[in-house]
C-alpha positions in Angstrom: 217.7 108.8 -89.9 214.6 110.2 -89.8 212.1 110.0 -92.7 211.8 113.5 -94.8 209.8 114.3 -98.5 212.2 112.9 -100.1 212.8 109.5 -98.5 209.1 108.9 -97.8 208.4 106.1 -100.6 211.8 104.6 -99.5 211.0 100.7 -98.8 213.0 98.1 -97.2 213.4 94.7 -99.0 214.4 91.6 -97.6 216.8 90.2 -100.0 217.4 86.6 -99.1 219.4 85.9 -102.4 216.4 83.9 -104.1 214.3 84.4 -106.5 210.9 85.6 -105.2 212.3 88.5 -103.0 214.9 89.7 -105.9 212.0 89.6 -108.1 210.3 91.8 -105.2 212.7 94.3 -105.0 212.6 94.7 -109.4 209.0 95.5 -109.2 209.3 98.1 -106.4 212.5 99.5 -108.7 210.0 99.6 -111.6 207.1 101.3 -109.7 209.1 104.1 -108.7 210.2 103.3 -105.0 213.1 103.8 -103.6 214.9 100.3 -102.1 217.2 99.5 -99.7 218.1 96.4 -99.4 218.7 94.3 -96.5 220.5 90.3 -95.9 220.2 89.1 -92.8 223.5 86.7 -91.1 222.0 84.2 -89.3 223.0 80.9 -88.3 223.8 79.7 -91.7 227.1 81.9 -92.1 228.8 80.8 -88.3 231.6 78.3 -88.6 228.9 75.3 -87.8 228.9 73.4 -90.9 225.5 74.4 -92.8 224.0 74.7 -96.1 226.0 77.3 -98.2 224.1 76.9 -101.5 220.2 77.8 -100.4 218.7 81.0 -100.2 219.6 81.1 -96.3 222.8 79.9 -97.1 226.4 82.1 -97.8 225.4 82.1 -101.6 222.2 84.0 -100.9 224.5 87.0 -99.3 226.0 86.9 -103.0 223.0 86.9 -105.2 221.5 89.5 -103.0 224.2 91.7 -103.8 224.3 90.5 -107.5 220.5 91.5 -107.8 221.3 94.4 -106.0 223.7 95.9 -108.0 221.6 94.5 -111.3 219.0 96.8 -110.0 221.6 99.6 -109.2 220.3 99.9 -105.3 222.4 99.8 -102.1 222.9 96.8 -99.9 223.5 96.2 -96.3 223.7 92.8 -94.7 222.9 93.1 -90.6 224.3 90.0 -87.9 221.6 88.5 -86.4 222.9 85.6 -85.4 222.8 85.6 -81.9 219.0 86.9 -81.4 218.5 84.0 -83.8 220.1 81.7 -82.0 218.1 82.6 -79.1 215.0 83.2 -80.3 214.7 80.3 -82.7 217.7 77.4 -82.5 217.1 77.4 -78.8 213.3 77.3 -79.2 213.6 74.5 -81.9 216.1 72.2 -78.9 213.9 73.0 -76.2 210.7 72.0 -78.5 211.5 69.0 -79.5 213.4 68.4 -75.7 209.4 68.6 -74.6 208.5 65.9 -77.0 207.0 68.8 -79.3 207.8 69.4 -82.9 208.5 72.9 -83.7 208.2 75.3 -87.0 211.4 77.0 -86.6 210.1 79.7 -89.9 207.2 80.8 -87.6 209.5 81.5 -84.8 212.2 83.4 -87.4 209.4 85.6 -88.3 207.5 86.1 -85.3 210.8 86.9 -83.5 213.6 87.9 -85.5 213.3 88.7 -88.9 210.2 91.2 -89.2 210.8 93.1 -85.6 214.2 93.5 -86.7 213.9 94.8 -90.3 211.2 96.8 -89.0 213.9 98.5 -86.5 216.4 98.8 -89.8 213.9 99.8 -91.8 213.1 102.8 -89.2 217.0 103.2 -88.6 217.4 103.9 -92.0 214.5 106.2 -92.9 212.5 103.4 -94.9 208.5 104.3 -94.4 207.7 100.3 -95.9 208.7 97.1 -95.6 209.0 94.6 -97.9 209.5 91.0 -98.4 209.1 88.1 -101.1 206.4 86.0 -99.2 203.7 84.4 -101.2 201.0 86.4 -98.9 199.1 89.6 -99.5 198.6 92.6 -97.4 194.4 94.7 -98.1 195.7 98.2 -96.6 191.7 99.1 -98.1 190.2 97.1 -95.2 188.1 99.8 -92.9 189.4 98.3 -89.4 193.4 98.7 -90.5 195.3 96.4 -92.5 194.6 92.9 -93.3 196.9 90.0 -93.7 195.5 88.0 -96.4 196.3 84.3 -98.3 198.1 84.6 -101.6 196.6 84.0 -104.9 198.4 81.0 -105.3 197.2 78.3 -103.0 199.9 75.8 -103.6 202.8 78.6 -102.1 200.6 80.2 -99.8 202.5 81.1 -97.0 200.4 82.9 -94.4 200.8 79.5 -91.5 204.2 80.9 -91.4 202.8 84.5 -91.0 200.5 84.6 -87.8 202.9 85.7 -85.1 204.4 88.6 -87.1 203.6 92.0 -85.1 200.3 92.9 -85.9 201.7 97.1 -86.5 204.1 95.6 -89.1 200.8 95.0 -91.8 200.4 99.2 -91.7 204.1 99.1 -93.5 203.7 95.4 -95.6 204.3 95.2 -99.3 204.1 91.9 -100.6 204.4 91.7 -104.3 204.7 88.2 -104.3 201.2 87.6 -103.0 199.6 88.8 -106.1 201.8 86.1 -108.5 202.0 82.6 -108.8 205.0 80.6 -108.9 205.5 80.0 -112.5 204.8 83.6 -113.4 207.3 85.1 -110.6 209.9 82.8 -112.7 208.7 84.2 -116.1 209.3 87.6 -114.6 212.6 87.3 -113.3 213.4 85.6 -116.5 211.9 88.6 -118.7 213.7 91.0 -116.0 216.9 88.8 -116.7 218.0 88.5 -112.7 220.4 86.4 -111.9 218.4 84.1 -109.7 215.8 84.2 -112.3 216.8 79.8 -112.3 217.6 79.4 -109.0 215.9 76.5 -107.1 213.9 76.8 -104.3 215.0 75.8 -100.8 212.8 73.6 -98.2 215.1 72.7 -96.1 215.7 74.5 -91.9 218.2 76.7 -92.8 220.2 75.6 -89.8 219.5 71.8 -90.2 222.0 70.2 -92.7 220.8 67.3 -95.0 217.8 67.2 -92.6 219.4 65.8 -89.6 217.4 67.7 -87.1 219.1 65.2 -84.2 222.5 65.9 -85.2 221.7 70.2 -84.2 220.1 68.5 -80.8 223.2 66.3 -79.9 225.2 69.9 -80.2 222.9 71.6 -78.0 221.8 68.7 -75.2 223.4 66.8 -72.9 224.5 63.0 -74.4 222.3 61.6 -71.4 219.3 64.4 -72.3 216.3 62.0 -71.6 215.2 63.1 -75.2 218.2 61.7 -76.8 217.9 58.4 -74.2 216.0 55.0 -74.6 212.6 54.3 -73.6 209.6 52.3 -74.3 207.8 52.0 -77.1 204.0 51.6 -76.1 200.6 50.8 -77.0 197.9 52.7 -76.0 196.8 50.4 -73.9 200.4 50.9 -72.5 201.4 47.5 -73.0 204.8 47.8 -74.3 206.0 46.3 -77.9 209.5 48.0 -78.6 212.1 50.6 -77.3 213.3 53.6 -78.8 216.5 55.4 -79.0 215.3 59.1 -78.0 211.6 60.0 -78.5 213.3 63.1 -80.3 213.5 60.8 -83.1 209.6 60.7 -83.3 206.3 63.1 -84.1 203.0 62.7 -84.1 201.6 60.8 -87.4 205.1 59.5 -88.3 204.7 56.0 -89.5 208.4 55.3 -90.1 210.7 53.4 -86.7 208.3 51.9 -85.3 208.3 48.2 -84.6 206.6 46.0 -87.3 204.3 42.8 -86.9 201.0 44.6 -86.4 197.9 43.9 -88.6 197.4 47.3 -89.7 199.9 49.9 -90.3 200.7 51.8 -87.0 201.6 55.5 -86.7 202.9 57.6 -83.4 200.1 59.3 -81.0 201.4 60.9 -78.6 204.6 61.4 -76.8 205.3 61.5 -73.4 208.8 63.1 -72.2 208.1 62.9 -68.8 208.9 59.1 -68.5 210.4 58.9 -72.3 207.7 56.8 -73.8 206.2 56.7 -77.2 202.8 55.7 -78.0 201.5 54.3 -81.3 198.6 53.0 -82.6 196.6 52.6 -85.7 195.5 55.7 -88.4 191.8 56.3 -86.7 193.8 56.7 -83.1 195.3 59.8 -84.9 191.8 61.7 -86.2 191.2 64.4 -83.6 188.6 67.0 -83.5 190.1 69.0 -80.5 193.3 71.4 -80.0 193.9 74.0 -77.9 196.9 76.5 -79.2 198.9 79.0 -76.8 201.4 81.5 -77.4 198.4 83.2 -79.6 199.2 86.5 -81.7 195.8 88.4 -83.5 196.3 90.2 -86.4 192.5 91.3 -86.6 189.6 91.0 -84.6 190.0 88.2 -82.0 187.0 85.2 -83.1 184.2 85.2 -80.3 182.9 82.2 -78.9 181.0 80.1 -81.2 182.2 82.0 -84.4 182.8 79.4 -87.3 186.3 80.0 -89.1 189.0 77.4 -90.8 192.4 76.3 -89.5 195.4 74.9 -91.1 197.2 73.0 -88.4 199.9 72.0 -90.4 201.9 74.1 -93.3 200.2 72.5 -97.3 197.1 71.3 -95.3 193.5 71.9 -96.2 191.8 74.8 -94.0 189.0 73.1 -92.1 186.1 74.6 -90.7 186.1 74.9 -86.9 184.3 75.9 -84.1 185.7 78.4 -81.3 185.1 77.1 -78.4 187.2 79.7 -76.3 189.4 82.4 -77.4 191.0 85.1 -75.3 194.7 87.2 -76.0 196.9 84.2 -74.6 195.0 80.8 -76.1 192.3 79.7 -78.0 190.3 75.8 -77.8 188.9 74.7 -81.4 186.8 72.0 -82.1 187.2 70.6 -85.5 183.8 69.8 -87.3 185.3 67.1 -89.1 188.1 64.7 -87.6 191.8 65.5 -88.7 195.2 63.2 -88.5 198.0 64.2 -86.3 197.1 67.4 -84.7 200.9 68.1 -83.9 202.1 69.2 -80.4 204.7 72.1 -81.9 202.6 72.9 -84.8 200.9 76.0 -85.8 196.7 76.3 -85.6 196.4 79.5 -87.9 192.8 80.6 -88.0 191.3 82.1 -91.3 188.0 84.3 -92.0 187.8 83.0 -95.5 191.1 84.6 -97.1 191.9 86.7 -93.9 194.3 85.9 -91.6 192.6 85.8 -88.1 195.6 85.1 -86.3 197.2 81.9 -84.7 199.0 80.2 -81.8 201.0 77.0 -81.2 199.4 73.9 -80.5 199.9 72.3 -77.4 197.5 69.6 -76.8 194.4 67.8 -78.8 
C-alpha cells in the first residue's frame, strides 16, 4: 500500500499490551493521527513454557486488542518468532557460550523489532512509527534527527536504543519520552485504559522465573564446556574452588563463589577457552578501559580525543570518557574515573549531554 493524502499522518504503534505504549497510541488518537496498531509473536507465545502474564507475554496480545478496540483503531498481530529466535535467543546462547553476558532488549530492537515494524509500517502505508519507549526523538536538530534521553531519568531507556537503524529516527514518535512514570499512569487512568494498573515487566521475555541456564541447557549440548566444571581461580591463578559451568557467572557477581576470604570477593573475568573463573576483591573490578564492537552511530561519529559520557550498564550513572579511537566498526574509551564491572556482553552507549551518540557491545576492558 502505498502512502496517499489521505493516509499520510497514518502512524504505526507498537502495542505490547502494557501500559506506556497503550497510553502512546491514546495520545496519537487524541492528536488527530491515524493508528494502526501492531503486536508482535515472538518467542513468548511458542509452546515453550514462558511467561503468559507480562507485557511480552500471551496477555499482552489481549490488552493490545482491548486498548485497541477502547480506542476504536484496527489491530494486526505479525509472527516474528523465528527472526527472533535467530537474531536474539541464538545471540543470547552463543553470548553467554563465549563467557559474555548479553542484553537480549538491545538485540530485539537493533534486529527485530524496529527493522520489522518499519517494513509493516511501509507495507501498510504508515508514514511514522511509533512506540512506548521512555526516549525522545528532536526532528528540529539541523543535521537530521536526534535520538535523545527521556525526561525522566529513572526510566530512561536510550542504552536499549543505540543499535536501532539510524533512518528509523526521520519516522520516531515517542510520546513516552516527554512523561514520567507516575504521570503516564495518571493518564491512562484519566483516559480509563484497561492497562491503566497494569504492572510493569523486568523480566527476558523468553527467560522464565529468571532461569537464564535452564533456556541454555535447551539450546547446548549437556557436555557444552559452558554448562561443564572448571576451576575457580585467583588472579594469581592459584586455584580455591570449582564451578559447575562458568555460564552460571558474570563479571561483578558476588554470589557462588567460594567463602573464607578476608574481604568480600567478586568475579573478574571469565575465561571460556579453558572454563575458568577468576575472582578477586572489589578494587580488581574498577576499570578505566573498554573497547566496544559491533558499533551503530546515530549522529556524528566522536573524533579522537572528544570528551562524551557512557553508560556501560542499563540504570548506571553516565561517566565522562575519553575517545581514544573511534571508527564505523569499534570504538576504545578511557574512563576518567575508574568503574566496577565493565561487562563483556554489555552495552557502552555514548552520550553528547542528552544526545544519543551511538553505541557498541563491549568486548574487553
Amino acid at each position: 500500500m502505498i502512502a496517499t493524502e489521505k493516509t499520510r499522518k497514518l502512524a504505526l504503534v507498537a502495542m505490547s499490551g502494557g501500559v506506556d505504549s497503550s497510553l502512546t497510541a491514546a495520545l496519537l488518537v487524541r492528536g488527530g493521527q491515524q493508528v494502526v496498531g501492531v503486536t508482535m509473536k515472538t518467542f513468548c507465545y511458542s509452546g515453550v513454557e514462558g511467561p503468559s502474564k507480562t507485557c511480552c507475554g500471551l496477555d499482552g496480545i489481549s490488552d493490545a486488542k482491548s486498548v485497541a478496540a477502547q480506542l476504536d483503531i484496527p489491530h494486526f498481530v505479525f509472527d516474528v518468532e523465528e527472526e527472533f529466535t535467530r537474531d536474539v535467543i541464538d545471540d543470547f546462547v552463543s553470548e553467554y557460550a563465549s563467557g559474555r553476558t548479553p542484553i537480549p532488549c538491545v538485540r530485539c530492537n537493533s534486529f527485530t523489532k524496529f527493522q520489522d515494524l518499519l517494513a509493516r509500517a511501509d507495507s501498510l502505508g504508515c508514514s511514522w512509527l511509533a512506540t512506548g519507549h521512555y526516549a525522545r526523538v528532536d526532528h528540529s536538530a539541523t543535521r537530521g534527527p536526534q535520538l535523545c534521553r527521556g525526561v525522566d531519568e529513572k526510566k530512561d531507556q536510550t542504552y536499549f536504543l543505540w543499535g536501532i537503524p539510524r533512518s528509523a529516527l526521520d519516522r520516531l514518535l515517542l510520546p513516552m519520552g516527554e512523561l514520567t512514570k507516575p504521570e503516564v499512569r495518571a493518564e491512562a487512568r484519566r483516559l480509563g485504559l484497561d492497562t491503566a494498573e497494569k504492572p510493569e515487566s523486568f523480566e527476558i521475555c523468553f527467560v522464565p522465573d529468571n532461569n537464564y541456564v535452564g533456556i541454555l541447557r535447551r539450546y547446548l549440548a549437556d557436555d557444552h564446556p559452558a554448562l561443564s566444571t572448571g576451576p575457580v581461580c585467583l588472579e594469581d591463578e592459584s586455584k580455591v574452588g570449582e564451578h559447575e559451568g562458568y555460564a552460571h557467572f558474570t563479571v561483578g557477581q558476588r554470589k557462588g563463589l567460594p567463602g573464607g576470604f578476608s574481604e568480600p570477593m567478586f568475579v573478574i573475568a571469565i575465561r571460556p577457552d579453558d572454563r575458568t573463573v577468576i575472582i578477586g576483591p572489589r578494587e580488581s573490578l574498577e576499570k578505566s578501559r573498554l573497547v566496544a564492537q559491533g558499533v551503530n552511530w546515530l549522529c556524528d561519529p566522536p573524533r579522537s580525543g572528544e570528551l562524551l559520557g557512557v553508560r556501560i550498564r542499563h540504570g548506571a550513572a553516565i561517566v565522562e570518557a575519553d575517545v581514544m579511537a573511534a571508527d564505523q566498526t569499534s570504538f576504545e574509551l578511557r574512563t576518567r574515573l575508574p568503574q566496577a564491572a565493565i561487562t563483556p556482553g554489555q552495552s557502552a552507549v555514548l552520550y553528547r549531554e542528552n544526545v544519543v551518540v551511538g553505541g557498541g557491545v563491549i568486548m574487553s576492558n
